[in-house]
LUMSEBA-44296 format. One record per residue: residue in one letter; x, y, z of N, C-alpha, C in turn; residue number from 1. Coordinates in nm, 2 decimals. Layout:
+----+--------+--------+--------+--------+--------+--------+--------+--------+--------+-----+
! aa !    n.X !    n.Y !    n.Z !   ca.X !   ca.Y !   ca.Z !    c.X !    c.Y !    c.Z !   i !
+----+--------+--------+--------+--------+--------+--------+--------+--------+--------+-----+
!  A !      X !      Y !      Z !      X !      Y !      Z !      X !      Y !      Z ! NUM !
...
+----+--------+--------+--------+--------+--------+--------+--------+--------+--------+-----+
END
This chain:
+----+--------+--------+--------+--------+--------+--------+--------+--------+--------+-----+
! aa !    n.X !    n.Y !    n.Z !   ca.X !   ca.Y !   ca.Z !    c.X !    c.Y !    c.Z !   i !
+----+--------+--------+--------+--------+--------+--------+--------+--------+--------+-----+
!  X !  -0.65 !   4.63 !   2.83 !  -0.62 !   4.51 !   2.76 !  -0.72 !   4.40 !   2.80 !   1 !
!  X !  -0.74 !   4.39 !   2.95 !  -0.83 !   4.29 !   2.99 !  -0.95 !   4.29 !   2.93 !   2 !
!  X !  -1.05 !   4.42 !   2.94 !  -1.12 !   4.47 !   2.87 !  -1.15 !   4.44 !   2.78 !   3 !
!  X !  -1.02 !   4.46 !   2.66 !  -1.07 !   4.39 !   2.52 !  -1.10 !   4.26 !   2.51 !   4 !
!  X !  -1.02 !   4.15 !   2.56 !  -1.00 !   4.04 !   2.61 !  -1.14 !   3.99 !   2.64 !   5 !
!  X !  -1.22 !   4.04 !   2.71 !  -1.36 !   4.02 !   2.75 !  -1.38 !   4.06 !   2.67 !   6 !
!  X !  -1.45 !   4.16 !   2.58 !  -1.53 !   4.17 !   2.49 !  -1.49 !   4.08 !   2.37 !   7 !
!  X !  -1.38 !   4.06 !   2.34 !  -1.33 !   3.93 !   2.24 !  -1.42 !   3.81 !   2.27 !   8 !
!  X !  -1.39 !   3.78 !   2.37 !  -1.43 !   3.65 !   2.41 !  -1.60 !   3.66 !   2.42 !   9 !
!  X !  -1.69 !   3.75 !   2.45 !  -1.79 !   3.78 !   2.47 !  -1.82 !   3.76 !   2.33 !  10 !
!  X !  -1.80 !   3.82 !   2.19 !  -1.84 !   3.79 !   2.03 !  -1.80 !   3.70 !   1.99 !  11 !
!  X !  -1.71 !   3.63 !   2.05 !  -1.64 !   3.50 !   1.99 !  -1.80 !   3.37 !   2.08 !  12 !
!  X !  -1.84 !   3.41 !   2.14 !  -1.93 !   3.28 !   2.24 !  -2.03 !   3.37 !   2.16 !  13 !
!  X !  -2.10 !   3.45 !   2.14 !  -2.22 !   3.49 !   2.05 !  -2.20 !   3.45 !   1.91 !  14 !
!  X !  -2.08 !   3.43 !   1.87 !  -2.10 !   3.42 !   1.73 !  -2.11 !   3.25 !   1.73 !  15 !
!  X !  -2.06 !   3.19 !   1.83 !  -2.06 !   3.03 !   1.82 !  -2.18 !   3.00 !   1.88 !  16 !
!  X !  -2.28 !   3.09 !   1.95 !  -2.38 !   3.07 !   1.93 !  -2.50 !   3.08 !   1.79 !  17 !
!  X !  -2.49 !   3.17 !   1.75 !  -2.53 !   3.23 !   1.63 !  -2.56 !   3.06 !   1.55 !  18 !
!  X !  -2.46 !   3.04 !   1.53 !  -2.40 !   2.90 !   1.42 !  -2.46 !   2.77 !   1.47 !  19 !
!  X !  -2.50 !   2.73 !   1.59 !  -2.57 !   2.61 !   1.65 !  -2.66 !   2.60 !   1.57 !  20 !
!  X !  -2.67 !   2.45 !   1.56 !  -2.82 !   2.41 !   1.49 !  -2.94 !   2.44 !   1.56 !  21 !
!  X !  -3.05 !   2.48 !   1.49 !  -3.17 !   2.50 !   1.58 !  -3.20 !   2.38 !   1.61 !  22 !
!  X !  -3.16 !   2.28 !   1.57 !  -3.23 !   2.11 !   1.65 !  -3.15 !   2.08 !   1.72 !  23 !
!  X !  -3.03 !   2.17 !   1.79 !  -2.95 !   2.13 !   1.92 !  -3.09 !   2.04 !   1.99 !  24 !
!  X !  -3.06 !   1.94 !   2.07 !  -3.16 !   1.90 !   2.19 !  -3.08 !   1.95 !   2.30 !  25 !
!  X !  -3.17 !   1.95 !   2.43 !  -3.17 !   1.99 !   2.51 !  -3.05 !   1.93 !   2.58 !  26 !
!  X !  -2.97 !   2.00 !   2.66 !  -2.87 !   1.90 !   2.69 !  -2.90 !   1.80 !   2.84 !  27 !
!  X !  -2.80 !   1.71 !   2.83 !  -2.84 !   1.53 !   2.88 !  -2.83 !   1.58 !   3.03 !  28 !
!  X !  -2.90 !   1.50 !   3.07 !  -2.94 !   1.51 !   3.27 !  -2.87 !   1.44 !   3.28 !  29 !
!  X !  -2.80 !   1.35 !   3.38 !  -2.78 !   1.24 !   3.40 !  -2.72 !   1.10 !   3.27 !  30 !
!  X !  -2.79 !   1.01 !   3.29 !  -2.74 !   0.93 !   3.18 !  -2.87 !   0.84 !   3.12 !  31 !
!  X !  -2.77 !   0.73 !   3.04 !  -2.88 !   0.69 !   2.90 !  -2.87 !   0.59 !   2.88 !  32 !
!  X !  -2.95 !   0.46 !   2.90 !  -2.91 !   0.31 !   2.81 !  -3.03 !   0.26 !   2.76 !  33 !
!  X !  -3.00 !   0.20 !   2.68 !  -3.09 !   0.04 !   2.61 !  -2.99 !  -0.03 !   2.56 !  34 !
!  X !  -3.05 !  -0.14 !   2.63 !  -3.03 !  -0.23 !   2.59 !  -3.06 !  -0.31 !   2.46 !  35 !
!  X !  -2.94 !  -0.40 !   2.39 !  -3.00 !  -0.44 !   2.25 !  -3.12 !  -0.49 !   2.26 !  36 !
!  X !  -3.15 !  -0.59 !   2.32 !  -3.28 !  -0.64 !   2.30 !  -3.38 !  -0.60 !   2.34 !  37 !
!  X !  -3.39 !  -0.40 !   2.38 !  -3.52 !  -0.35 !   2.41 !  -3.50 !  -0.25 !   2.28 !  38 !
!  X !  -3.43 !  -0.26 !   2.20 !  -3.42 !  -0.14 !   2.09 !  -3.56 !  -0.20 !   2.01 !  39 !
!  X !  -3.65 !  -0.07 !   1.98 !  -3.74 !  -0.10 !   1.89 !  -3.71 !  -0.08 !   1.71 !  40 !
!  X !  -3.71 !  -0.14 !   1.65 !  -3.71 !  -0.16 !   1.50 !  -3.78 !  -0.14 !   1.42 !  41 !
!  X !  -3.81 !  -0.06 !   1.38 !  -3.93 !  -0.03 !   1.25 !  -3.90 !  -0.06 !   1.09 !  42 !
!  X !  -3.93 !  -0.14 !   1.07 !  -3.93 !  -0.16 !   0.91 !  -3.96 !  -0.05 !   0.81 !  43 !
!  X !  -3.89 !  -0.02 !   0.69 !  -3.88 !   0.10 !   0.64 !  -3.89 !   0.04 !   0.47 !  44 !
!  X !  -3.81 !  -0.08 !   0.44 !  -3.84 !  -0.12 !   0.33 !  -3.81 !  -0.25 !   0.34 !  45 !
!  X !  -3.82 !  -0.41 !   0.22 !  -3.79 !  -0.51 !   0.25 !  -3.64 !  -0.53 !   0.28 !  46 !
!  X !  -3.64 !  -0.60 !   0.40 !  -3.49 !  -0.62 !   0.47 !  -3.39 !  -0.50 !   0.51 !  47 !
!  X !  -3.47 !  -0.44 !   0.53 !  -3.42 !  -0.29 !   0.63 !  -3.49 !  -0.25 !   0.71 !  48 !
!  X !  -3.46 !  -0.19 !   0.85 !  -3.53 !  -0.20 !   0.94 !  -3.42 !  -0.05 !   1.02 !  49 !
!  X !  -3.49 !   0.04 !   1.07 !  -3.46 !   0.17 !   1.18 !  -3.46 !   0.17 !   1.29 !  50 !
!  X !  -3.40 !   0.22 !   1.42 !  -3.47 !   0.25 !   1.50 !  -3.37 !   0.37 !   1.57 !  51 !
!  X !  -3.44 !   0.47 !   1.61 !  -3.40 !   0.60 !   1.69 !  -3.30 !   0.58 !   1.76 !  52 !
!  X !  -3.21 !   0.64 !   1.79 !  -3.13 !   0.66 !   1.92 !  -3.11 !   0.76 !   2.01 !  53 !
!  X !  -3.08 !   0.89 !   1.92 !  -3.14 !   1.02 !   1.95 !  -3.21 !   1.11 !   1.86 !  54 !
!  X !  -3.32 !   1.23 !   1.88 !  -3.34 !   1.30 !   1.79 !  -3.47 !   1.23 !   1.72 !  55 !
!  X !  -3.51 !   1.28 !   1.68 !  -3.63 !   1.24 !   1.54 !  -3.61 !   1.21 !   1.39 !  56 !
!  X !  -3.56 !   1.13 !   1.36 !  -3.51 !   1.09 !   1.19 !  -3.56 !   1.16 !   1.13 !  57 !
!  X !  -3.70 !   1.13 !   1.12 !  -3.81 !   1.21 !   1.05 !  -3.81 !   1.36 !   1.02 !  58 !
!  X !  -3.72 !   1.39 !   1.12 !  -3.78 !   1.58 !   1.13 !  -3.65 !   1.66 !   1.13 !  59 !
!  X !  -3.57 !   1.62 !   1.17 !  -3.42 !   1.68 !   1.23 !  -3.29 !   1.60 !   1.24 !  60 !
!  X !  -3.26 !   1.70 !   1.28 !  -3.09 !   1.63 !   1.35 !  -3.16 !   1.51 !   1.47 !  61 !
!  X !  -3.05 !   1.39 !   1.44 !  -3.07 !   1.26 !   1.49 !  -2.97 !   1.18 !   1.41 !  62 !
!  X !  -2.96 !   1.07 !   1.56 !  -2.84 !   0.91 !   1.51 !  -2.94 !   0.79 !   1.52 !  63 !
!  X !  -2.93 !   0.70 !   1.48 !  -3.01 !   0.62 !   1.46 !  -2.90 !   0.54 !   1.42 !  64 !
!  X !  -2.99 !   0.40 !   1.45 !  -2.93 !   0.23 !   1.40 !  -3.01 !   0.23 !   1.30 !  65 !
!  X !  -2.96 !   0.13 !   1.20 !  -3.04 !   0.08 !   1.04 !  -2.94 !  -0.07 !   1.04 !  66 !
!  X !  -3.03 !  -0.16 !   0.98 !  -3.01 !  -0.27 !   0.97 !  -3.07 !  -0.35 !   0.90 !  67 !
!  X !  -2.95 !  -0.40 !   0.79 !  -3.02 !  -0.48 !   0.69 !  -2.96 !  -0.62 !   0.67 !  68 !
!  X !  -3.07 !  -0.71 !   0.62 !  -3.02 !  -0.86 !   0.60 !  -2.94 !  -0.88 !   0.53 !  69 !
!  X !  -2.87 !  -0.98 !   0.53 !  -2.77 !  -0.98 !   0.42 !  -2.80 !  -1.00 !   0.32 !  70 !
!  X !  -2.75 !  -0.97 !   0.21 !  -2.73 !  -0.91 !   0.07 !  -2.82 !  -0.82 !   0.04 !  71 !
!  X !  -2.85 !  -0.73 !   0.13 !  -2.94 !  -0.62 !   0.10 !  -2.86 !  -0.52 !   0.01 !  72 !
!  X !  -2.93 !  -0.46 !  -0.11 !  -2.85 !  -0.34 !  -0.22 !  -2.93 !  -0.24 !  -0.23 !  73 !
!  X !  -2.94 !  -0.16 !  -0.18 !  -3.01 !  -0.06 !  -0.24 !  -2.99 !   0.01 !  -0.34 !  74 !
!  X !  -3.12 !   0.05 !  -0.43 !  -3.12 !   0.15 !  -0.56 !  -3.04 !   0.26 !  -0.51 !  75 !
!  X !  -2.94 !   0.30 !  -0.69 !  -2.92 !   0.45 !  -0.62 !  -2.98 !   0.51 !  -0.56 !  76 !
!  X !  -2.92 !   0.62 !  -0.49 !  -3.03 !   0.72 !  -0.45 !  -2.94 !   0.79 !  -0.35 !  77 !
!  X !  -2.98 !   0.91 !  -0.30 !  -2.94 !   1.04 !  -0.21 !  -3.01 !   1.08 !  -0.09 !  78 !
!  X !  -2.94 !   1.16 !  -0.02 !  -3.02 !   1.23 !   0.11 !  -3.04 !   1.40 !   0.06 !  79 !
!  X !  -3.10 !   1.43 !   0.14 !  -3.07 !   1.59 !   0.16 !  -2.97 !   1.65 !   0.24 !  80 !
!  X !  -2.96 !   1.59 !   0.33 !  -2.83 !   1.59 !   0.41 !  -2.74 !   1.51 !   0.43 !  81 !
!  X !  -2.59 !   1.55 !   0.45 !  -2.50 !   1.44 !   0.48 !  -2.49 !   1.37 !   0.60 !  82 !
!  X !  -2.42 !   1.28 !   0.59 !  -2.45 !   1.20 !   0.73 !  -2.29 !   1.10 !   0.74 !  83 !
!  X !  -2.24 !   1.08 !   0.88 !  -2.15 !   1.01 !   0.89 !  -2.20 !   0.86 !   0.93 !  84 !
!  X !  -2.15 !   0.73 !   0.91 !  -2.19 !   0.60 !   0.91 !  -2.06 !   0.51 !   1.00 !  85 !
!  X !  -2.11 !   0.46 !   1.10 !  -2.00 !   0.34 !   1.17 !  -2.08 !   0.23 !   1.16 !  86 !
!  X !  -1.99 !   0.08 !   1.11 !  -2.04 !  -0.01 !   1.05 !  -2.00 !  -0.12 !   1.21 !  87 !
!  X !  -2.11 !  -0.15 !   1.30 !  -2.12 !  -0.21 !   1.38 !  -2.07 !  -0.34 !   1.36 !  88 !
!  X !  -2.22 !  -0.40 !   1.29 !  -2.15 !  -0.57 !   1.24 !  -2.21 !  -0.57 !   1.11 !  89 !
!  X !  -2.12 !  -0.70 !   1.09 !  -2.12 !  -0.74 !   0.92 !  -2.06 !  -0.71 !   0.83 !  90 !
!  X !  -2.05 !  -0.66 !   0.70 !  -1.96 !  -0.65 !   0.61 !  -2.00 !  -0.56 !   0.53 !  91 !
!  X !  -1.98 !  -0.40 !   0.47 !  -2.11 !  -0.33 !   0.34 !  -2.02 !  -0.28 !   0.30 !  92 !
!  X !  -2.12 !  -0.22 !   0.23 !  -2.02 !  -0.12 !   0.12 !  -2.14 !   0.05 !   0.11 !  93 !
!  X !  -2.05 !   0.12 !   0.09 !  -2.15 !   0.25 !   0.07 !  -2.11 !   0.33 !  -0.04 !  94 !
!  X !  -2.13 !   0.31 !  -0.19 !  -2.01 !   0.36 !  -0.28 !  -2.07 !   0.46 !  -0.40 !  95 !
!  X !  -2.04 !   0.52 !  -0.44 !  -2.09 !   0.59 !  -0.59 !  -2.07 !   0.51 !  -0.69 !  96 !
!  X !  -2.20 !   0.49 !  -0.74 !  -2.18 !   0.43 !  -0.91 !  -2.11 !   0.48 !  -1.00 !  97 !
!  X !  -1.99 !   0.35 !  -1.02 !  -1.93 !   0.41 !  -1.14 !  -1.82 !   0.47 !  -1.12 !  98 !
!  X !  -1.79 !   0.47 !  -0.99 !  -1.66 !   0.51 !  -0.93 !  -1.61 !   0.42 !  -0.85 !  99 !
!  X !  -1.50 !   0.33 !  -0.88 !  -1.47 !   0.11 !  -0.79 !  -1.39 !   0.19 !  -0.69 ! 100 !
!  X !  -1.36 !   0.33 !  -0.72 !  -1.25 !   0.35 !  -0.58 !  -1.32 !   0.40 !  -0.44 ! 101 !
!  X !  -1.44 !   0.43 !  -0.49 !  -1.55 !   0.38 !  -0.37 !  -1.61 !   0.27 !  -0.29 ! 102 !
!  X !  -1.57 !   0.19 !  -0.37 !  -1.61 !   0.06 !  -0.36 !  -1.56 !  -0.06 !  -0.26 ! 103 !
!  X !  -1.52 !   0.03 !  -0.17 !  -1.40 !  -0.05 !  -0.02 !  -1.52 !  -0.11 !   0.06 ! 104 !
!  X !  -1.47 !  -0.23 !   0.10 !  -1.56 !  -0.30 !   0.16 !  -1.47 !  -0.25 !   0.33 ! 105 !
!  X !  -1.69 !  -0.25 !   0.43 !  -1.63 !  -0.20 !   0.52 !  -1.67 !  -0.28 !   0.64 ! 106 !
!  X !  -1.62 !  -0.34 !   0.73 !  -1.62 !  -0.36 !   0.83 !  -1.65 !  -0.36 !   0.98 ! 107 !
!  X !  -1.69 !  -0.41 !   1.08 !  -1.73 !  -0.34 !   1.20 !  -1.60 !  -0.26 !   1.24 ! 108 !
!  X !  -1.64 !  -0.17 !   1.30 !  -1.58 !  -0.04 !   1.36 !  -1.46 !   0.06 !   1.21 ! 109 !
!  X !  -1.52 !   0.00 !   1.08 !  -1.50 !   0.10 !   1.02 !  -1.58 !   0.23 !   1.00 ! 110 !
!  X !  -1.57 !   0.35 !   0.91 !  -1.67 !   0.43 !   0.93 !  -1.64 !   0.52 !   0.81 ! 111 !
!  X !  -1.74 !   0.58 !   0.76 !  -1.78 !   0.68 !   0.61 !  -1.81 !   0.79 !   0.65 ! 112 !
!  X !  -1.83 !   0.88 !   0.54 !  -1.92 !   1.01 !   0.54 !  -1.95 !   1.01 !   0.40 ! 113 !
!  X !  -2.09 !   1.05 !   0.38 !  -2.17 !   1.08 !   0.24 !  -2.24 !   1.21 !   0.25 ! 114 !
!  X !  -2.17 !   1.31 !   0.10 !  -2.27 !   1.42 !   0.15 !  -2.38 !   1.44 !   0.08 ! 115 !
!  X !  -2.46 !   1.55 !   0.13 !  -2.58 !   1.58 !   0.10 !  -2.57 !   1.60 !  -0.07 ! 116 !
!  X !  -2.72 !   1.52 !  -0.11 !  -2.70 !   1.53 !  -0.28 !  -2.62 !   1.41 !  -0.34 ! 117 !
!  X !  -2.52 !   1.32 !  -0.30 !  -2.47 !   1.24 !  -0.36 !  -2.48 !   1.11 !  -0.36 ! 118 !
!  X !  -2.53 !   1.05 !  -0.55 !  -2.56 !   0.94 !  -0.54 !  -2.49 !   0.82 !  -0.43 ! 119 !
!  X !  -2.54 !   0.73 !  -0.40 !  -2.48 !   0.62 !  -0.36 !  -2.54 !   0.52 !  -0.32 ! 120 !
!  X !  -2.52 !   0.39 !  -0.34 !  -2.55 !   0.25 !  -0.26 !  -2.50 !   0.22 !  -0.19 ! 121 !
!  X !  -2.60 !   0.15 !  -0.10 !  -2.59 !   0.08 !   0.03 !  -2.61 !  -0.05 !   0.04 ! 122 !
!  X !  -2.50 !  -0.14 !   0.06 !  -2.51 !  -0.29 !   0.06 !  -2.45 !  -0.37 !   0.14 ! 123 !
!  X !  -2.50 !  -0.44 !   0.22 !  -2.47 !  -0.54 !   0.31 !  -2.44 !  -0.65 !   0.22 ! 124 !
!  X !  -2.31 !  -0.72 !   0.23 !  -2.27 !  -0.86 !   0.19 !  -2.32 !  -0.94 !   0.21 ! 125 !
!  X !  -2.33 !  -1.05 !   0.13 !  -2.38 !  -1.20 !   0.18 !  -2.28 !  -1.24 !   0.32 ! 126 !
!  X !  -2.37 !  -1.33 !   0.40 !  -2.26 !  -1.40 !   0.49 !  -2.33 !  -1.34 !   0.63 ! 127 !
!  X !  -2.38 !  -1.19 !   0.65 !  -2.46 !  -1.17 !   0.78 !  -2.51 !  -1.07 !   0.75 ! 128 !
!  X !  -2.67 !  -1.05 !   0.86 !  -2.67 !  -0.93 !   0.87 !  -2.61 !  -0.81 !   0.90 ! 129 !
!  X !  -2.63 !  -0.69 !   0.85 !  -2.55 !  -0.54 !   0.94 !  -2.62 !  -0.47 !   1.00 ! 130 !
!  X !  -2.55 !  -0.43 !   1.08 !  -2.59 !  -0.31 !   1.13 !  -2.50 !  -0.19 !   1.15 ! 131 !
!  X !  -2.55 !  -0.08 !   1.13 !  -2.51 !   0.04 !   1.13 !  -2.52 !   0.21 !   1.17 ! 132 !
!  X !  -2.49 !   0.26 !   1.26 !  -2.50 !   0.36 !   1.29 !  -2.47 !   0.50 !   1.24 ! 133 !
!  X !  -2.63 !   0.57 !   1.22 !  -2.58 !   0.69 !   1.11 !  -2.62 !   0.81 !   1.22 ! 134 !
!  X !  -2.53 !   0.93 !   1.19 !  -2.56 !   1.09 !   1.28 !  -2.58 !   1.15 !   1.13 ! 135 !
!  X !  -2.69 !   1.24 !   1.11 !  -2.73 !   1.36 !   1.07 !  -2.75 !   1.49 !   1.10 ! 136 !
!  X !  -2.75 !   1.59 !   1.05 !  -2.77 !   1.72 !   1.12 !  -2.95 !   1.74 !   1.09 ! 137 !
!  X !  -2.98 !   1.67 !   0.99 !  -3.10 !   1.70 !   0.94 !  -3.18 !   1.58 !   0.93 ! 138 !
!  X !  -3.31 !   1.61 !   0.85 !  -3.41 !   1.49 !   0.88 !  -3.34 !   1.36 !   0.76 ! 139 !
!  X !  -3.39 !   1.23 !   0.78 !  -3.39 !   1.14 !   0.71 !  -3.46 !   1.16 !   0.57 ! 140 !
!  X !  -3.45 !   1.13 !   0.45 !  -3.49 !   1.11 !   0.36 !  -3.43 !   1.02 !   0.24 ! 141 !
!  X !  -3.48 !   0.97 !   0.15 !  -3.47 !   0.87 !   0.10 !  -3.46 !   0.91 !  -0.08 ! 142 !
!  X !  -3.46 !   0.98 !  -0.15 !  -3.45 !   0.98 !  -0.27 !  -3.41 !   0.93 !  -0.39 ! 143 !
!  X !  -3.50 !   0.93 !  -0.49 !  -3.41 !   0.83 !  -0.61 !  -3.30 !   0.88 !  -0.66 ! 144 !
!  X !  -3.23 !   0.84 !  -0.73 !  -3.10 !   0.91 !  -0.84 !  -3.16 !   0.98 !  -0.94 ! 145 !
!  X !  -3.13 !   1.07 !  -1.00 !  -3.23 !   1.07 !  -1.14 !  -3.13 !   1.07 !  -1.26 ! 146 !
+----+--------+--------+--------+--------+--------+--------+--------+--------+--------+-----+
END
């Protein structure tokens, strides 16, 4: 019985290996900070700005900050991947066109998921800027609606 027990457990840890993302990173030594005012920001379009946290946006699985001025709206448009969103500061909305029960205004320490392929806008309210924290499994991309 033990026996089986071990081999169970032995396919059950290969198979949850199997299923890892190949962009697992390396796992953490020790520990990790920055501080806000050494986070670097890269501009991506007018009145939005990125910057890394873990991972490579560009290429893979990664979380990253994004931050836009207020009343920033973006054109529809989609990812390739889905991605979960915590709304740090300010006020936005993250909704599908054409559907108002999307349309919840969200708050710091509220939080979303959008999946891969589906339209949506992104808008920071008048009144401040936002910021916001997104995790992906996959690279950043930016697409139009069509």
């Amino acid at each position: 019985m033990m026996k089986q027990l071990f081999k169970a457990t032995i396919a059950m840890g290969l198979s949850v290996a199997v299923f890892l993302p190949a962009t697992a990173a390396e796992p953490m030594v020790g520990t990790s900070r920055t501080l806000a005012e050494e986070i670097t920001w890269v501009g991506v379009a007018p009145g939005r700005s990125v910057a890394a946290v873990k991972g490579d946006f560009r290429t893979g699985a990664h979380v990253k900050l994004i931050k836009f001025v207020a009343g920033v709206k973006t054109p529809p448009h989609k990812h390739s991947y889905s991605y979960v969103g915590v709304i740090l500061s300010g006020k936005m909305r993250h909704f599908e066109p054409g559907k108002p029960d999307t349309e919840t205004i969200l708050s710091a320490g509220s939080h979303y998921e959008i999946g891969a392929e589906v339209v949506h806008v992104s808008e920071c309210l008048s009144g401040s800027e936002c910021v916001f924290v997104t995790q992906s499994d996959g690279a950043f991309d930016l697409k139009p609606a069509n």
